[in-house]
N, C-alpha and C positions, 0 to 999 in steps of 0.2 A: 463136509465142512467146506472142502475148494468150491460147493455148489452154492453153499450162503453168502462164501465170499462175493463169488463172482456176480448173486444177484443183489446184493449191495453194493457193488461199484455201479453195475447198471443203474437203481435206483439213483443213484449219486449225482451220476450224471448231466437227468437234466438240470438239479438244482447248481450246480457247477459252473452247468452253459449261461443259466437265467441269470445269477452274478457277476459273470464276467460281461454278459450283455449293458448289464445295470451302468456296471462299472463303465464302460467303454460309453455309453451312451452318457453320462453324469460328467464326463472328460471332455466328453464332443461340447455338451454346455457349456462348463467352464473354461473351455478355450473359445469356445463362442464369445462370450461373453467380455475375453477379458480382451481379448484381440477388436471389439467394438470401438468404433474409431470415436475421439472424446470430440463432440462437435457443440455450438455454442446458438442456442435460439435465442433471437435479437426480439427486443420491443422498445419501444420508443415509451418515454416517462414524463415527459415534458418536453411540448412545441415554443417555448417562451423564442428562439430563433436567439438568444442573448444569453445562452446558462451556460457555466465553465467549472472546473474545477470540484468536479464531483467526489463526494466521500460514501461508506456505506459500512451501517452495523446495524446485523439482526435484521429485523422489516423494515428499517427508516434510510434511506437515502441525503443526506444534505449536498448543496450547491450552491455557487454563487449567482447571482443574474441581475442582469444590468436593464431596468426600464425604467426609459425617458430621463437616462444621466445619473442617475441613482441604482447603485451598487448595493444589493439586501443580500442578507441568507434564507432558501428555502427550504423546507422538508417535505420528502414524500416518503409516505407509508405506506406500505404495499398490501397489509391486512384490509386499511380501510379504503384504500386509493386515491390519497385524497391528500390534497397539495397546499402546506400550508406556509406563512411567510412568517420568519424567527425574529429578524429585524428591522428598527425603520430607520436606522441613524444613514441610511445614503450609501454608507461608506466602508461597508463589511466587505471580506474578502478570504480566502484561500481557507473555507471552515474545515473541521475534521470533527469528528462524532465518534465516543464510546461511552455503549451503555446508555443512559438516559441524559449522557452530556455533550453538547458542540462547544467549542472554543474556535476564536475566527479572531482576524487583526481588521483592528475600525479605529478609524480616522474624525472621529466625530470632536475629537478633544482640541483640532485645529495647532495640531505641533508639526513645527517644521523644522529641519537642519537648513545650512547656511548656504546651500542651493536648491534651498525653495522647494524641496522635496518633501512633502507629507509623510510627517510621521506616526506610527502606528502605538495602539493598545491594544493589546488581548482581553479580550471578552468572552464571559462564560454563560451558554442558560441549558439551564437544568428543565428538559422534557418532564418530571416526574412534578417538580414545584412551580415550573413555570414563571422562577426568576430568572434574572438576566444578572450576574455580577462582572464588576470591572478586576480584574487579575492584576495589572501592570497602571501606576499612575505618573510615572516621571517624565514621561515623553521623547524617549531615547526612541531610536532606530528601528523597527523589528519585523521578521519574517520568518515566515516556513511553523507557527503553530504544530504541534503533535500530541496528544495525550492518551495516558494509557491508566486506567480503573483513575485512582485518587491524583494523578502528575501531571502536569501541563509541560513543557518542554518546547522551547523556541532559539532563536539566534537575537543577539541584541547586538547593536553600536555601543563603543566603546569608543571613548576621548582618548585620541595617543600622546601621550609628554605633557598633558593640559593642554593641547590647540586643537580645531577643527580641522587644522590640515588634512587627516586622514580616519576616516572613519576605521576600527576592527571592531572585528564579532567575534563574541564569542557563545557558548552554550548556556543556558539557565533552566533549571527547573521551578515549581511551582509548586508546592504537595497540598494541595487543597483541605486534608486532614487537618496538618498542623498551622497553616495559613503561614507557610516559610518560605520566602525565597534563595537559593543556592544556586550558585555559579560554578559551573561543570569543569571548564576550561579556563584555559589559561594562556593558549597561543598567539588568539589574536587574529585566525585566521580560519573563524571556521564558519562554515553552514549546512542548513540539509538538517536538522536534528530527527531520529528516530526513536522510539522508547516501546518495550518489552521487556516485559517485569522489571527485573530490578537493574534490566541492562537501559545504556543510553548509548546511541551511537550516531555519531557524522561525520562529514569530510572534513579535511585538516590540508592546510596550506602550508603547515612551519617546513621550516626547511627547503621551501620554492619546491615540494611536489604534494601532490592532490593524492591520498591517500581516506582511508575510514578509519577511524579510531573508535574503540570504545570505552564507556566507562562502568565501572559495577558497583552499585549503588551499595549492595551490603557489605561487600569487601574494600570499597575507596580505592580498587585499582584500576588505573585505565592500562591500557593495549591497542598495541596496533595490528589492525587483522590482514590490512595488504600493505606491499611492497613494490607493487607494480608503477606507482610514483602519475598515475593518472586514474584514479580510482572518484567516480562519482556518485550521486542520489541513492546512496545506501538507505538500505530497508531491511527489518530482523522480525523474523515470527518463532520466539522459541527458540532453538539453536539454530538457528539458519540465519545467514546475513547475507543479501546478496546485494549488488550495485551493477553501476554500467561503470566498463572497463574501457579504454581506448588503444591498451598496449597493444590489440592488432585489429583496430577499428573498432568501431562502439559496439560492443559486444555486454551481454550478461554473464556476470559469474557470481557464485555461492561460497560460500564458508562455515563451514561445519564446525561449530564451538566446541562440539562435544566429543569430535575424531581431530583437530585441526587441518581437515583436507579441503583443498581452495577446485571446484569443479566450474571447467568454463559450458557453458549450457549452448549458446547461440555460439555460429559462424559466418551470418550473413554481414555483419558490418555496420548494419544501419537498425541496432537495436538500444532504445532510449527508456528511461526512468520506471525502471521496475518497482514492484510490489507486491508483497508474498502473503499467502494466508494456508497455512499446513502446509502439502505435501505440493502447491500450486501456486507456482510464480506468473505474474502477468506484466506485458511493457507496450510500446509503443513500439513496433517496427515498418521501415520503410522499404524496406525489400522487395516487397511489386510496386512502387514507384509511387505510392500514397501512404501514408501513414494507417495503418489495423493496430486494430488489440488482438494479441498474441496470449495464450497462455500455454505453459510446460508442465504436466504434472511429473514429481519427482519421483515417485513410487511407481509409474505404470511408462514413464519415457514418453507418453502422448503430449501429441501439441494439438492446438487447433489455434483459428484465425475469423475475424472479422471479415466478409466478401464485399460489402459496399466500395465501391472504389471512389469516394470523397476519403478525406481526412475523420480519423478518428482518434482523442488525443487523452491524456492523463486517466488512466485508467484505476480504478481500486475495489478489490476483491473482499467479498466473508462467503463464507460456505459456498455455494455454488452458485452464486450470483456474482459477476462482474459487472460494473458501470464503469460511464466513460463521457464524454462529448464528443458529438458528433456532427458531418458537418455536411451531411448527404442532402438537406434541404438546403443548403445556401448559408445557413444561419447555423449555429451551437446552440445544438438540445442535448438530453439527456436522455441516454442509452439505457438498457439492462441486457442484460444476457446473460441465462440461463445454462451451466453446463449439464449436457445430458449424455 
């Protein structure tokens, strides 16, 4: 019997070794793998030397670009690669795109405040029908566009006491469903609007400090998420909010909706206007003495960076693709990069 025993542990053996071989070698991959540093392949998407203010969802890219004095919106598609122009009014500017919709502020309607300053409309065109609708007709003030599935989301001018003395802003929405417009805010001091799901959130000036506020559309309550009393260009994907801070120089930090914990990300000093999509925030940092797009993934602690030493500015992310403007020819083209 101790002879069966002992020629079954033999047998045992090598199948024992071969497992643990498996095992240690499947580990060696998976820390291979995850320790792979997250780097960023660049392509150029347009030479126009005049394009600014890039957006992006899904395969389509929008932009603004300026030729021969006239300001349009562009689209690129990356399935077909192929470059096409959304508007002719001259006068479009700062678009954003979801889903099969851009909305953008144009000036075509010739409104001005009482220093001569052009004022804007929101404008909507729908990729799938190929209209173009007007959102906003009164000819107030407005800036920073944002929409998310059926909401449009912008900052407007507001008359203070009935004079032109002093222009304030505040928040509105748009719900394209019920063709309703709603006024978010009430301060009087605010800009920067952002929207995910049924949250809306911007910077707030009451009180003489710069702070993010949000609001929640199903429950009608707003909140204030920092304290820091210099809180800028807040951005929210899901439960994550993040802005540029300045409490110890222009830094990134995050806010976790769903723990309330505030995590500061950067410590170089010179990091600007973030933008988040999942687990991956991207900004504008100056820290080798030019302006890169920067991205941090929150799950894995990796960063990586743009290497062209020109300027590279306003950057915005979906899945693994980040765009940006760039300024490596002399002129503002249009970036992608690829995380891999």
């Amino acid at each position: 019997m101790k002879k069966e025993k002992q020629l079954y542990s033999i047998a045992l053996a090598p199948t024992v070794l071969i497992s643990f071989l498996i095992l240690v070698l499947f580990s060696a991959s998976a820390a291979t793998a995850q320790s792979a540093p997250l780097m960023i392949n660049e392509t150029q998407i347009d030479n126009a030397g005049s394009a600014t203010y890039p957006d992006i969802y899904g395969d389509n890219v929008v932009w603004q670009e300026n030729c021969s004095g006239n300001w349009n919106i562009y689209l690129y598609n990356f399935s077909t690669s192929q470059k096409t122009q959304i508007t002719t009014s001259g006068l479009a500017h700062k678009p954003k795109i979801y889903g099969d919709k851009i909305v953008w502020l144009d000036g075509r309607n010739e409104y001005y405040d009482i220093w001569h300053n052009r004022n804007y409309d929101i404008y909507m065109y729908n990729l799938s029908t190929q209209n173009e609708t007007r959102i906003t007709t009164d000819g107030a003030s407005r800036f920073n566009p944002a929409i998310y599935e059926d909401r449009i989301v912008w900052e407007e001018g507001q008359i203070e006491n009935g004079t032109y003395d002093t222009y304030m802003y505040e928040i509105y929405m748009y719900n394209l469903s019920t063709d309703e417009k709603t006024r978010i805010t009430t301060s009087g001091l605010t800009s920067n609007p952002a929207i995910y799901g049924n949250r809306i959130i911007w910077r707030d000036y009451r009180n003489d400090n710069d702070d993010i506020y949000m609001y929640d559309l199903s429950t009608h309550d707003e909140t204030q998420i920092t304290t820091s009393s210099l809180a800028y260009f807040p951005c929210i994907y899901n439960n994550t909010v993040a802005w540029q801070d300045y409490r110890n120089g222009n830094n990134i930090y995050i806010y976790d909706l769903s723990t309330q914990n505030e995590t500061w990300i950067t410590n170089t000093n010179q990091a600007f206007h973030p933008t988040i999509y999942g687990n991956r925030i991207v900004w504008e940092d100056y820290r080798n003495g030019n302006r890169d797009i920067y991205v941090y993934d929150l799950s894995t602690h990796q960063e990586a960076h743009t290497i062209d030493e020109s300027d590279q500015k306003h950057p915005a992310i979906y899945g693994n693709k980040i765009v940006w403007q760039d300024q490596r020819s002399g002129d503002w083209d249009i970036y992608v990069g690829t995380l891999v």
